[in-house]
N, C-alpha and C positions, 0 to 999 in steps of 0.2 A: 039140052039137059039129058039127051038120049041116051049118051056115053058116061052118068055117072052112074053110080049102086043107089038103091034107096037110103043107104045108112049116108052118101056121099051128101044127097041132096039135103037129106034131114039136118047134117052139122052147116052145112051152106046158108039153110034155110033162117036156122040160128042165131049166127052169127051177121048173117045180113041185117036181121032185126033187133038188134040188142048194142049196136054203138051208139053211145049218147051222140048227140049233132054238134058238131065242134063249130060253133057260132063267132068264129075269130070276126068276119065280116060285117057282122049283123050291126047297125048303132043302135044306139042304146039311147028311143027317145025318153024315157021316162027315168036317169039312173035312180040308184036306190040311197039309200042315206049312208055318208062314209061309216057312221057309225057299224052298220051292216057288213062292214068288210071284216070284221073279228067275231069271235062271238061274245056270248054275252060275259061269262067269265073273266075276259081275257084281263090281263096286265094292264094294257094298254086302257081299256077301257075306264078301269078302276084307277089308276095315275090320273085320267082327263076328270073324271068325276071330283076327285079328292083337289085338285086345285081350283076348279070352277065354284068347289061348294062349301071345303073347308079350310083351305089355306088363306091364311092373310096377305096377299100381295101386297099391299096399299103402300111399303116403302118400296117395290119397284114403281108402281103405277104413277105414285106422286112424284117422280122427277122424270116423267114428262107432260110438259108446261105449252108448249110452242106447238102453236097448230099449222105452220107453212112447212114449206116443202111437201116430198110422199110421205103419207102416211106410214107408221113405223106397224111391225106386225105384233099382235094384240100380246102383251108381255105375258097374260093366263097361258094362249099357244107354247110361246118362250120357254115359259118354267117347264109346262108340262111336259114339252120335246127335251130338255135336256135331263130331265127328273125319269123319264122313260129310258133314254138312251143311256144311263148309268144305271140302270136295272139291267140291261140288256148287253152288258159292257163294249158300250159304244162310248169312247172317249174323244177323239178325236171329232175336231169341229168336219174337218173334210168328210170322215165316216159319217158323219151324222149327218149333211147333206145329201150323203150320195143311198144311204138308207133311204131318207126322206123322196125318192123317186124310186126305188127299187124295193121295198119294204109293206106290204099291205097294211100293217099294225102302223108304222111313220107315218104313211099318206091319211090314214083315218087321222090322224092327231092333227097334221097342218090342213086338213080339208081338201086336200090337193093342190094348197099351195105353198109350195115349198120353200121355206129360204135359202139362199144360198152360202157357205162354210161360211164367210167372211163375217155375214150378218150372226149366224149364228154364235162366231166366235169374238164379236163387237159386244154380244147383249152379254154373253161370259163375263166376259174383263170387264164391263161397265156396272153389273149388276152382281160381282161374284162375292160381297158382303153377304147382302141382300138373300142371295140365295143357299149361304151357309145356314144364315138365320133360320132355315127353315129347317132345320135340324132335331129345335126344338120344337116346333110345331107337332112335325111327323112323332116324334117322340109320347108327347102329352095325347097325341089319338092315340096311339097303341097301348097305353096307360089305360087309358080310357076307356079299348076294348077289353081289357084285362090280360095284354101280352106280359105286361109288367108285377112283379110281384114284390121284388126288393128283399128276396129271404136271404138269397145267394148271390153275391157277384163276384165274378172273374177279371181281374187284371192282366193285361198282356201288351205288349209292346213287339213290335215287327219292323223289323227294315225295310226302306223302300230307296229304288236307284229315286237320285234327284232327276233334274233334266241339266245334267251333264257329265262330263266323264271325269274321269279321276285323272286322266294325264293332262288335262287342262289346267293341274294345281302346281303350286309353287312352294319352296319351304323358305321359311324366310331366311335362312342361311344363303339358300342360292338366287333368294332376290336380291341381295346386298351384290353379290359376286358378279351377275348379270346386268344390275343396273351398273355396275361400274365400265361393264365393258359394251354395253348401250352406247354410252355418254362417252367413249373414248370413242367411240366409232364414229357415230354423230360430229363429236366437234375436231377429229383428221379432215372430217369432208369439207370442213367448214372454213377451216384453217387453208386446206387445198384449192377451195373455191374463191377465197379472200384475195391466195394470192395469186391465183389464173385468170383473174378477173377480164384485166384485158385481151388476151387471149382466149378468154370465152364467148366474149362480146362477137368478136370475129367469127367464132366457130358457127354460133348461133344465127346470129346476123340482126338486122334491127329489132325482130319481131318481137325481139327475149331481151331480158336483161344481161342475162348468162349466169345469172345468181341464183335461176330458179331450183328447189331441191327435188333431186330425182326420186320418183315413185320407192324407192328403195329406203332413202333416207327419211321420207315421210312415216313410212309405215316403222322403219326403227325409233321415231319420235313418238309414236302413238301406242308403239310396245313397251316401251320406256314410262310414259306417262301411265300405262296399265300397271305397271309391276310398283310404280311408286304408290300410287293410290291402295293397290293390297299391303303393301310395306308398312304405310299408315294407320290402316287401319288394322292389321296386327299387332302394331304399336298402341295404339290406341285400345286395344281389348287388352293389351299385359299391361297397361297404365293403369288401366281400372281395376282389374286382376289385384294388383299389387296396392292400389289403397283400400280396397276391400279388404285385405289379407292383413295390413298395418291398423288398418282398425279396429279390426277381431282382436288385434294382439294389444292394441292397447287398453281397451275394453277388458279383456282380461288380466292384463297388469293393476287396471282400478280395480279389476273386483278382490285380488291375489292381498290388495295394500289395504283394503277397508277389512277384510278378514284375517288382515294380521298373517298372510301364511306368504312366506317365501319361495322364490320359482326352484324350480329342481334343475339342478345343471347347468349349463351356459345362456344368457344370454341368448336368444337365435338373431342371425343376420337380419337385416332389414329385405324387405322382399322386394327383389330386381322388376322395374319396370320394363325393361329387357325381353321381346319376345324370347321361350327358345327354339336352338336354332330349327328344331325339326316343324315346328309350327309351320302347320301350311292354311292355303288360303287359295281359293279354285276362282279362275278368273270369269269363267261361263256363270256360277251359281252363287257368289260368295258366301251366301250362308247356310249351304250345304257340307257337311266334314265328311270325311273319310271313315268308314261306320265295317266295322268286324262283321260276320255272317259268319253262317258255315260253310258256305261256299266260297270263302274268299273276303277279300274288302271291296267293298263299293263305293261310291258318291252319292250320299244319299244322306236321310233320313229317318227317325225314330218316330212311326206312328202307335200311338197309346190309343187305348179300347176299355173301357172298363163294361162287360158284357153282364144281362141278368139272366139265372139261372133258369128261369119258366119257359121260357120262349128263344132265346138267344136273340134278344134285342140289344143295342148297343144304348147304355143308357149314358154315358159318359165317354169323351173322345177328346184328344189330345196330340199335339206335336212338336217335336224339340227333335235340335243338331245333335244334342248331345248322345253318345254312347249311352252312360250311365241309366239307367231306370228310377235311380233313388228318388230324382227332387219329384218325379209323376207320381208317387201314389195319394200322397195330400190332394194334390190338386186335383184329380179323376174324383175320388172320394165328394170332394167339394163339390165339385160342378153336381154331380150324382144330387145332392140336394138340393142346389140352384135349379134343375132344371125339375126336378120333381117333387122338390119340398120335405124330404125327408131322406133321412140315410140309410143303407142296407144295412140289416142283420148281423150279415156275415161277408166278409171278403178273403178271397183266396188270393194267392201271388203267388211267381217263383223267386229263388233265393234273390235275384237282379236290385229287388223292391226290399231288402232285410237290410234294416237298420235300427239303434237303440229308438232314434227319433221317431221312424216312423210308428215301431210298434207302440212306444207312448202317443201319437196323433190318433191312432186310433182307438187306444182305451179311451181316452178323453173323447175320443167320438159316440162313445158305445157299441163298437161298431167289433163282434168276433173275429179275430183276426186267426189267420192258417196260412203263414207263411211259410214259406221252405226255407232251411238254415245251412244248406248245402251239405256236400257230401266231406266228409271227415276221410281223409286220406291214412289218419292211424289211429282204426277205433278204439283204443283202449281211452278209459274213461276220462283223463289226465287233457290228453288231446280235446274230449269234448266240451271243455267246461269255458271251451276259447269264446268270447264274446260279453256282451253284458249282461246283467238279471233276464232285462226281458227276454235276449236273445237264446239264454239257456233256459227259461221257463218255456218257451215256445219250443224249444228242443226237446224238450220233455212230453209236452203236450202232443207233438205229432207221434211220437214214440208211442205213448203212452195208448193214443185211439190205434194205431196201425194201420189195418187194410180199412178202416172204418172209419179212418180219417175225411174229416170234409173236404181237407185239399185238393182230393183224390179228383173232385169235382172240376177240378180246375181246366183240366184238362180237356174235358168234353162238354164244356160251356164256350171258352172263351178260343180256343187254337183253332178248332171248326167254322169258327168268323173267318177267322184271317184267310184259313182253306178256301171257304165263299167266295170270298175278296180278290185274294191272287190267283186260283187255280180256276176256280166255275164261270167267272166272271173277268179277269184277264187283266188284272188291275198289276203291274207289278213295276210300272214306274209315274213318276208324275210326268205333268205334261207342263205346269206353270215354272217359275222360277223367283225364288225369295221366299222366305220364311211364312210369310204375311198370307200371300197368294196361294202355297202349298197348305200352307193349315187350313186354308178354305177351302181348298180341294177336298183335303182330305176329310175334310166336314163332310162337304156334297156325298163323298163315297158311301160313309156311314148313315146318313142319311137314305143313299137309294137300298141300301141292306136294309135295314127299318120298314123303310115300303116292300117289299118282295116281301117280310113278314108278314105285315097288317093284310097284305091282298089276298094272305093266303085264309085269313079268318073273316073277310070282307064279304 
């Protein structure tokens, strides 16, 4: 130390005593409680609590019966790892295994024992009713905390990609076109096989018949058989289509005859059970449609949110193929009392949800309604008067309050969800497939939005 300054020795001296001991090696005979690996606050923590103490399992729990084989890992674990991991937008069964080894917050939740994607992704699909269900649960605590108020609610609806693509669809114009040259293909082979028969025998040799169909023609049978069964059943949707549409109309012919009043104008044609020809039908998702953005078209989905203004809780949740918005606001509204007993104050919408009908569901609900009536492309007053009573009364009404419109609310209740949803949190396509399975996704989703609330008043 001869050759250093005193100031050299003094920062040496320092620094030699002041690294903590980096104990990689050391075991660890006594570890500490996993619960200790977060703190007390934490997300995690308050997720393990809330299903150990107040969620109702009891229809997962009660369908398992059979005590052979391994033991299955404790379904409270289950919920709470998947109820976590969509807080934390982890979708993906694989991600969520591979957190659960790599994740300090995961490993406190399985104890350090981890399941592996498959298990994880078995107890999904087996139990994924069951754990929609818990939607309403989560919901009725944050009531309960006072997240809920019901003065103000926000309606909104958002696109989501399905889990497939859009060039995996068909129109049914070009399924007719397709299946025909399928089946021309298929039965040349078949016809060329008939008659080469004995000269195939030969080629092949005992092993074969020489009849057998080449991997080529197999998989044109089995594309063939695909495009028939979508053909169907877009048949089958315009069948229905069409006596829905014949019963409206004759339904209105009895009412037209018992009030004595005559139709105006022709006759209309009877309505074609007839797909038309652009009707498409996606062979990966079949009950996903082709859905407008502004970004373009997608394969996807219409997920519905009806949000309350206090807190930005989701109190009502919904999902439909459909483009449209119209037939979602009754229904949101409704559930909105099913699940908590009474109906909001007030609801806001945009123009998507404007209709005569709906605006009378709602009077009839009691329920302030602040719809948008869209925008008038030629304000003179002649132009505005387009629409029904209610439709021009509600025109008036938003005119009428202006920047002090409630509507105004709309916008920073319920869009800031969805923001949550796709942007914070990384939710922007499903993972399931079929109508059934996605609306329970998209339950679970709204459901882990719900908890990231309550944990924050927790």
């Amino acid at each position: 130390m001869a050759g250093f300054s005193i100031t050299s020795r003094i920062l040496f001296g320092i620094m030699s005593k002041h690294f903590r001991p980096w104990k990689i090696d050391q075991p660890q005979l006594l570890p500490p409680s996993v619960e200790d690996f977060v703190p007390d606050k934490h997300v995690a923590r308050f997720v393990v609590s809330l299903v150990r103490e107040s969620l109702d399992l009891g229809e997962i729990t009660g369908s398992y019966t059979s005590s052979l084989g391994q033991p299955p890992f404790d379904p409270r674990l289950m919920a709470a790892l998947l109820l976590y991991a969509y807080t934390q937008g982890l979708y993906s069964s694989r991600r969520i295994a591979k957190a659960c080894i790599e994740r300090v917050d995961f490993m406190m939740i399985v104890a350090l024992d981890p399941p592996d994607f498959r298990t994880i992704s078995d107890f999904r699909k087996r139990h994924l009713k069951a754990l929609a269900g818990l939607f309403v649960q989560v919901l009725r605590l944050a009531a309960k905390a006072g997240l809920v108020k019901l003065g103000h609610v926000a309606l909104d609806g958002t696109k989501l990609k399905a889990s497939a693509s859009k060039h995996k669809a068909m129109s049914y114009e070009r399924m007719k076109k397709r299946e025909a040259e399928l089946q021309a293909e298929v039965d040349r082979w078949l016809e060329a096989a008939e008659a080469a028969d004995a000269a195939e025998d030969k080629a092949f040799g005992g092993s074969k018949r020489g009849d057998e169909m080449p991997d080529w023609v197999a998989d044109k049978q089995k594309r063939l058989e695909t495009i028939r069964q979508a053909k169907a059943a877009l048949e089958a949707e315009a069948k229905a289509a069409a006596d829905e549409k014949a019963r409206a109309q004759a339904e209105a012919e009895e009412k037209r005859a018992r009030e004595g009043r005559k139709r105006p104008g022709r006759k209309p044609a009877p309505p074609s059970d007839e797909p038309e020809a652009k009707a498409q039908r996606n062979f990966t998702d079949p009950d996903s449609r082709v859905l407008l953005t502004k970004d373009g078209y997608i394969q996807g989905y219409n997920a519905q949110a009806a949000v309350d203004g206090a807190h930005q809780i989701i109190v009502a949740q919904g999902l439909t193929p459909s483009m449209s918005d119209h037939a979602q606001l009754v229904p949101l509204l409704d559930e909105v009392k099913t699940n908590l007993g009474k109906m909001p104050k007030q609801a806001s919408a945009d123009s998507g949800y404007l209709s005569e009908a709906n605006l009378a569901a709602l009077n009839e609900r009691g329920v302030g309604a602040y719809i948008a009536t869209g925008r008038a492309k030629h304000p003179a007053d002649i132009k505005r008067k387009v629409g029904g009573p209610l439709t021009q009364a509600m025109r008036r009404k938003l005119k009428r309050a202006g920047w002090r419109s409630r509507y105004r609310l709309r916008k920073q209740i319920v869009e800031p969800v969805f923001g949550q949803i796709k942007q914070a949190r990384g939710f922007r396509q499903f993972l399931l497939r079929g109508i059934d399975a996605v609306r329970a996704e998209w339950t679970m989703i709204c459901t882990a939005h719900n908890l990231l609330k309550l944990a924050k008043v927790a």
